[in-house]
PyMOL CGO cylinders between C-alpha atoms (Angstrom):
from pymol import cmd
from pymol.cgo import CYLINDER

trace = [
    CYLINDER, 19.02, -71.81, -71.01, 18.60, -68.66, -68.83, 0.3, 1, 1, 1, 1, 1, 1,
    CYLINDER, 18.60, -68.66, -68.83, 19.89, -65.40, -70.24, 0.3, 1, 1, 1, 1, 1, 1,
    CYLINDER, 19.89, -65.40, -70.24, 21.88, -63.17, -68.60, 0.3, 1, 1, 1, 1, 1, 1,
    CYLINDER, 21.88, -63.17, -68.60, 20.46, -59.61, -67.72, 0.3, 1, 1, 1, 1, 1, 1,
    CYLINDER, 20.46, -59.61, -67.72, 23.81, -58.14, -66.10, 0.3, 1, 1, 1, 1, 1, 1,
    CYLINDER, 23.81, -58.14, -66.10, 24.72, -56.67, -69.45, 0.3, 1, 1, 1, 1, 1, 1,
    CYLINDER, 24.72, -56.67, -69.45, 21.73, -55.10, -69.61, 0.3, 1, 1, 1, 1, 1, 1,
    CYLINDER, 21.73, -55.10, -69.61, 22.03, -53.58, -66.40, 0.3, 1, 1, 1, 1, 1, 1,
    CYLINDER, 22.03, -53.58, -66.40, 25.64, -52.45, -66.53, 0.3, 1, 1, 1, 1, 1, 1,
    CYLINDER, 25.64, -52.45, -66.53, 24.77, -51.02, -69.75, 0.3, 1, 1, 1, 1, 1, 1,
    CYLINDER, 24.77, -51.02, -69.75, 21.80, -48.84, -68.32, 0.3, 1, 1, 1, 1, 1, 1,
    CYLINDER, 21.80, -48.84, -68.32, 24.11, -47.97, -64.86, 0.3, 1, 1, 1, 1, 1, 1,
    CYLINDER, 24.11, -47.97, -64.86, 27.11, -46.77, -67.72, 0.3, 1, 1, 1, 1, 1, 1,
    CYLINDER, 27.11, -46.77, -67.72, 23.99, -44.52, -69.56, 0.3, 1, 1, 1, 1, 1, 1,
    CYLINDER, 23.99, -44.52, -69.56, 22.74, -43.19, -66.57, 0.3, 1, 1, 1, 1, 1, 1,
    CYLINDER, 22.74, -43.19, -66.57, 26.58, -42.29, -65.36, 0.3, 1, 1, 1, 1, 1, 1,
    CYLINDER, 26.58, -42.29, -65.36, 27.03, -40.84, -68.70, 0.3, 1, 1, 1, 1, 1, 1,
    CYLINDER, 27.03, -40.84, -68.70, 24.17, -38.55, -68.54, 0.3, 1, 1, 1, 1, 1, 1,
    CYLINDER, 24.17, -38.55, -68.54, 24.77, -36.71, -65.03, 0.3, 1, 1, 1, 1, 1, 1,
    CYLINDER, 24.77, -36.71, -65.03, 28.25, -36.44, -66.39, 0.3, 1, 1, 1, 1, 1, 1,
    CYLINDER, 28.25, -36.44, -66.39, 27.34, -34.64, -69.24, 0.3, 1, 1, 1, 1, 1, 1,
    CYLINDER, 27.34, -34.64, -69.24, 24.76, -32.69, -67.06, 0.3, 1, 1, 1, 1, 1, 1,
    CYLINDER, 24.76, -32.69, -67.06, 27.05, -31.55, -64.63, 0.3, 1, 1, 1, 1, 1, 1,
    CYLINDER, 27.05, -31.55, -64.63, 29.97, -30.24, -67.27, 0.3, 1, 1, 1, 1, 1, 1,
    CYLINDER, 29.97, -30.24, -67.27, 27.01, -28.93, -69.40, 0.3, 1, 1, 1, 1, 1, 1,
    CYLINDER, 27.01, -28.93, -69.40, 24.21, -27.82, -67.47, 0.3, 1, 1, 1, 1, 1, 1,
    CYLINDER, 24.21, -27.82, -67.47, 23.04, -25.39, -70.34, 0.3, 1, 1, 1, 1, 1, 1,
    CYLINDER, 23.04, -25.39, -70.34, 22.06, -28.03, -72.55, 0.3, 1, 1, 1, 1, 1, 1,
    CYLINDER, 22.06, -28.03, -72.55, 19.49, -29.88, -70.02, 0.3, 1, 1, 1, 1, 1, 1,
    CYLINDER, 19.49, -29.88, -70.02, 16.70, -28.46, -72.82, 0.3, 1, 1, 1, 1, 1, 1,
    CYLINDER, 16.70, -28.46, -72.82, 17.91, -29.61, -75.94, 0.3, 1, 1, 1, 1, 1, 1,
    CYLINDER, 17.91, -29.61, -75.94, 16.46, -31.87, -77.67, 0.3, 1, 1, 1, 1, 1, 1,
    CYLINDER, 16.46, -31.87, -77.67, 18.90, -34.42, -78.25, 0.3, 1, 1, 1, 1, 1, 1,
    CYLINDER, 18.90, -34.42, -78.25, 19.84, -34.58, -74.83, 0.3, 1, 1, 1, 1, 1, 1,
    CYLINDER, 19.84, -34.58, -74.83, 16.17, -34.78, -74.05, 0.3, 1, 1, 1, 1, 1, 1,
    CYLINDER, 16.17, -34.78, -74.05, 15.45, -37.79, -76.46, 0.3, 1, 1, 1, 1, 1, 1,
    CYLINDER, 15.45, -37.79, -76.46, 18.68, -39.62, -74.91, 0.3, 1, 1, 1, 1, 1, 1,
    CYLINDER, 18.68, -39.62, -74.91, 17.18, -38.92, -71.11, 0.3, 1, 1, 1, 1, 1, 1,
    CYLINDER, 17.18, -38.92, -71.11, 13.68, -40.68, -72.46, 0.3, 1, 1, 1, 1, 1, 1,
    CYLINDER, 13.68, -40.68, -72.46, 15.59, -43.37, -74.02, 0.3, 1, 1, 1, 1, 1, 1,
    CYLINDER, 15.59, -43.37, -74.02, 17.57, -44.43, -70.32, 0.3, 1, 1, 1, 1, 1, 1,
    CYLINDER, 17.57, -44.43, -70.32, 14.07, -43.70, -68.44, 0.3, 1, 1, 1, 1, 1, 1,
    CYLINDER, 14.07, -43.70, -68.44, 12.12, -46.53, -70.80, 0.3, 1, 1, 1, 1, 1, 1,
    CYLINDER, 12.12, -46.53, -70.80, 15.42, -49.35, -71.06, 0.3, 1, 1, 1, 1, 1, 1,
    CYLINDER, 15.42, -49.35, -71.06, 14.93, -48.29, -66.77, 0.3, 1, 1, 1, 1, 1, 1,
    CYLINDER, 14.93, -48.29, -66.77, 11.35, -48.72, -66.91, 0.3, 1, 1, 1, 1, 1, 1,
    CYLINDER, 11.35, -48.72, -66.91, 11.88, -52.66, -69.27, 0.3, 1, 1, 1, 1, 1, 1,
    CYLINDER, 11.88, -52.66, -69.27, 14.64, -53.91, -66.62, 0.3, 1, 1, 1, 1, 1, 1,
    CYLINDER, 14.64, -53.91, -66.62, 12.37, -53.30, -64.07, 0.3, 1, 1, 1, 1, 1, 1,
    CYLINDER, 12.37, -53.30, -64.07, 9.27, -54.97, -65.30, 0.3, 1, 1, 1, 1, 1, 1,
    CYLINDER, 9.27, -54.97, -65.30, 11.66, -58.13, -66.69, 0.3, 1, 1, 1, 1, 1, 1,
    CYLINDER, 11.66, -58.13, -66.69, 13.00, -57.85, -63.01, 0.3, 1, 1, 1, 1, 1, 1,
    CYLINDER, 13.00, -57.85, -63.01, 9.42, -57.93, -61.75, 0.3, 1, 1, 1, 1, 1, 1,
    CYLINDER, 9.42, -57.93, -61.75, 8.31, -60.76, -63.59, 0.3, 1, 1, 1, 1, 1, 1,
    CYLINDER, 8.31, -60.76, -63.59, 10.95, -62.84, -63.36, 0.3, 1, 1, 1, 1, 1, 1,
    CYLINDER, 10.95, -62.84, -63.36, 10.69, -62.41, -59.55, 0.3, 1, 1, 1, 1, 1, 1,
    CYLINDER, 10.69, -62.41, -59.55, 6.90, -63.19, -60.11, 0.3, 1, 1, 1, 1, 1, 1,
    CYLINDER, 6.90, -63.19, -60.11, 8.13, -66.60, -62.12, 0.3, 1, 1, 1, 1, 1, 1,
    CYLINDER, 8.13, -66.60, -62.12, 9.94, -67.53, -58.82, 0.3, 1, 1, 1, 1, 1, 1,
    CYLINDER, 9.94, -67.53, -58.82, 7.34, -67.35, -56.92, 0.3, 1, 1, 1, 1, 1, 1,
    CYLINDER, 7.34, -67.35, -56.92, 4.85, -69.10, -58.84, 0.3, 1, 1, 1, 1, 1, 1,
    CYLINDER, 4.85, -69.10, -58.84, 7.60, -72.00, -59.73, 0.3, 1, 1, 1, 1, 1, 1,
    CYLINDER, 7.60, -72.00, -59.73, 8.19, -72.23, -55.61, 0.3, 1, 1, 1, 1, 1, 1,
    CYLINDER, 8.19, -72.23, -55.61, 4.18, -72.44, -55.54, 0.3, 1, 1, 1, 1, 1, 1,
    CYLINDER, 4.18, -72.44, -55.54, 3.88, -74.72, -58.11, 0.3, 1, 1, 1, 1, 1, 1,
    CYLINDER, 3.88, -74.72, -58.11, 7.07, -77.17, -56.63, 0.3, 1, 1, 1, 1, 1, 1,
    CYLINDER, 7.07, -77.17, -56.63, 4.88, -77.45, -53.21, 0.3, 1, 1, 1, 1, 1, 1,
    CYLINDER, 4.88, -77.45, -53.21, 2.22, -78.71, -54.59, 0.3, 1, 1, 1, 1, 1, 1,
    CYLINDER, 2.22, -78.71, -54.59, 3.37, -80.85, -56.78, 0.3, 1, 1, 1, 1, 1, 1,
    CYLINDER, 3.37, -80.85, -56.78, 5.36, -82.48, -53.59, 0.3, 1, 1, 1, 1, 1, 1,
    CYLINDER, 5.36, -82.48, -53.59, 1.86, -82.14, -51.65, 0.3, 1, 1, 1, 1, 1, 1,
    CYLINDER, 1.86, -82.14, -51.65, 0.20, -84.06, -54.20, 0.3, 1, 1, 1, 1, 1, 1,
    CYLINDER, 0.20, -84.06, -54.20, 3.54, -86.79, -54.77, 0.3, 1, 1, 1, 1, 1, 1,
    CYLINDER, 3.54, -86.79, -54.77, 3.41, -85.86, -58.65, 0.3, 1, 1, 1, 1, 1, 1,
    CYLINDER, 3.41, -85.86, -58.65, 6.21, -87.57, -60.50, 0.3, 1, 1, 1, 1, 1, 1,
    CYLINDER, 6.21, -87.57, -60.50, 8.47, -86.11, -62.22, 0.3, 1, 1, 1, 1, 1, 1,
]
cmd.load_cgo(trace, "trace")
């Protein structure tokens, strides 16, 4: 059963909103480190969705590769 990623990325879009929020009514604290370590944290869940993204859009294409030959070759199913 496939598992839904639009948490995931509503989760990251609600971080990301959070931050430039807090940025822009604090733009003093862009250094500190807590603020830092919370900016690293959204940049790497960023960096996961997009490789999950990637591969699953590499999955499709190899399924869709592996479905025409399969019909080329009359393999049962």
């Amino acid at each position: 059963m496939p598992v839904s990623r639009k948490p995931v990325a509503k989760k990251l879009a609600s971080n990301t909103t959070a931050a430039i929020e807090h940025l822009n009514k604090n733009p003093l604290r862009i250094n500190e480190p807590q603020y830092q370590q919370y900016l690293k944290s959204n940049a790497e869940a960023a960096s996961n969705l997009a490789a999950l993204v990637k591969d699953l859009v590499e999955y499709g294409k190899t399924r869709t590769t592996l479905e025409a030959y399969e019909r080329k070759l009359e393999v049962p199913k």
